[in-house]
C-alpha positions in Angstrom: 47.5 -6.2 10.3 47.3 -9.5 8.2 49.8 -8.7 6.2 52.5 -8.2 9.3 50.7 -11.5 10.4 51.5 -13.2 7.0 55.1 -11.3 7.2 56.1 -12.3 11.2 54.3 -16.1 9.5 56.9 -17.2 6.9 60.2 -15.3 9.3 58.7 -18.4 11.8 59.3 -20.8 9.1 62.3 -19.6 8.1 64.0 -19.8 11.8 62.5 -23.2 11.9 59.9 -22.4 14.4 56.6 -24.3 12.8 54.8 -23.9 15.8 54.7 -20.2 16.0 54.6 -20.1 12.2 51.5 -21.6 12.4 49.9 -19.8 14.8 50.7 -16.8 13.4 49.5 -17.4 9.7 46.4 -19.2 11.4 45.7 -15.5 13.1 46.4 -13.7 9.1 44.3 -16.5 7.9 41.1 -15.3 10.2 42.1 -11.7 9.7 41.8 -12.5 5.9 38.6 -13.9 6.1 36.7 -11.3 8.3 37.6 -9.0 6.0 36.3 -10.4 2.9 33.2 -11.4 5.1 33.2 -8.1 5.9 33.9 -6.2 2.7 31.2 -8.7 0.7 28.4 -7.2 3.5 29.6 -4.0 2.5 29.1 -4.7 -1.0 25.2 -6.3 -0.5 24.5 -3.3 1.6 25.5 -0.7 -1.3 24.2 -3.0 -4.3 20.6 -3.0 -2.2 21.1 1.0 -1.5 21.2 1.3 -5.3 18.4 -0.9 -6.4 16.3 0.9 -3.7 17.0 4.9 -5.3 16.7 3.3 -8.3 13.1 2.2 -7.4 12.5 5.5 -6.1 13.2 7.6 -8.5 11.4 5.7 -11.1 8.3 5.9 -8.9 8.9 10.0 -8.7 9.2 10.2 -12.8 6.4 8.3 -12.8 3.8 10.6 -10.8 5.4 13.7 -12.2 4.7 12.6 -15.6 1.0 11.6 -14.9 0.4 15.1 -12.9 1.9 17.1 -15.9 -0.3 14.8 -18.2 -3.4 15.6 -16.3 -2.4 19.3 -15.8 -1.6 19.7 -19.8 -5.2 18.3 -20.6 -8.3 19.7 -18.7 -11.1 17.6 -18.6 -13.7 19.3 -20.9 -17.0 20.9 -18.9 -20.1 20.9 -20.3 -22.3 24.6 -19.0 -25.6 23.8 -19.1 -27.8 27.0 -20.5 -30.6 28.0 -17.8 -33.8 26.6 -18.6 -36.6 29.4 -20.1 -39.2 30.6 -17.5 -42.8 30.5 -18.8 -44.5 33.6 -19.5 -45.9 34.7 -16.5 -50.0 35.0 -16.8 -51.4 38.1 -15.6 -53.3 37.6 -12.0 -57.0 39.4 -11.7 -56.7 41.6 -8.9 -59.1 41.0 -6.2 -59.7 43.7 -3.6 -58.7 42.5 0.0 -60.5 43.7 3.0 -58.9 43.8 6.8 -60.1 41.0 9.1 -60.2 44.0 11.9 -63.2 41.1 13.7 -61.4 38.2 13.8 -58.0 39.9 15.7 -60.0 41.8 18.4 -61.9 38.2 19.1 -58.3 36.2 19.4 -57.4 39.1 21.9 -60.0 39.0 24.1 -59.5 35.0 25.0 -57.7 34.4 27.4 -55.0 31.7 27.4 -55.5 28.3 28.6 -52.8 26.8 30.7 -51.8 23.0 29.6 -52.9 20.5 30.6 -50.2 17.9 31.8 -50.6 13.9 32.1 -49.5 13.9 35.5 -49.9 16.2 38.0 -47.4 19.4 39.2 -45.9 19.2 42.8 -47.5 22.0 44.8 -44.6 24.5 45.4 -45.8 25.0 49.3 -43.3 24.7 51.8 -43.5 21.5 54.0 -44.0 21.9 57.7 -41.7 22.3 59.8 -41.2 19.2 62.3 -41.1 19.6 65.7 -37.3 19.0 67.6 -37.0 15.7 68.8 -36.8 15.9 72.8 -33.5 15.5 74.2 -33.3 12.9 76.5 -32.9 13.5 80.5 -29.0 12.7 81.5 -29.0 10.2 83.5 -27.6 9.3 87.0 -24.8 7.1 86.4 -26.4 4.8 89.0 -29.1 4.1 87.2 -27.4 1.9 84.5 -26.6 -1.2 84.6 -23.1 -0.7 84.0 -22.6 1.3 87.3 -20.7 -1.5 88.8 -18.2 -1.2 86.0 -17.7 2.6 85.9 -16.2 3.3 89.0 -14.2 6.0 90.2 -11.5 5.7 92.8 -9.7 8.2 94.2 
């Protein structure tokens, strides 16, 4: 496009048109210049791309050659040998009798219900309370709205 600009530019200037000469190598001019704009962006964008997988991949070598370092040489373990026992020294043996007295005592008591700081409820059932009364209806005379409430036929 900026080159037909640039083209269509100088046949303007040779038909002695300056005006639409100009216009028309202004517009190749712009043209020109958003593309090297453009093309430099392009050019930051790939350069930063590159430092970036650079960086990377260094970082990978890295961790790859500390793992195989620490998998080539196994830290060394120390077993510890179990400790002797002492000779064990022979027990007398002494004769044990049954404590047949002592068990038929602890079954004849009988158990002793716990005491508690504060007392239980009682698990009675309340009383039941009497119905209230229902009060008489009234006559409607009686009230002292019987003026108000009137029915007419």
């Amino acid at each position: 496009m900026t080159t037909l600009l640039g083209i269509a530019s100088l046949a303007s200037f040779a038909n002695d048109e300056s005006g639409a000469g100009l216009a028309l190598g202004a517009t190749a001019g712009l043209f020109l210049a958003a593309a090297v704009r453009g093309n430099t962006a392009a050019n930051e964008c790939r350069a930063a791309f590159d430092e970036y997988n650079t960086a990377y991949r260094s970082m990978r070598q890295q961790e790859l050659f500390a793992q195989e370092r620490e998998d080539e040489a196994p830290r060394p373990v120390m077993v510890k040998k179990p400790a002797k026992m002492p000779a064990k020294k022979p027990v007398a043996e002494v004769p044990i009798e049954p404590v047949q007295e002592q068990l038929d005592v602890e079954q004849k008591q009988a158990p002793v219900a716990p005491e508690y700081a504060t007392p239980r409820p009682t698990t009675t059932k309340p009383a039941k309370q009497p119905e209230p009364k229902k009060p008489k209806p009234s006559d409607p005379g009686d009230d002292d709205w019987s003026v108000f409430w009137k029915e007419e036929p």
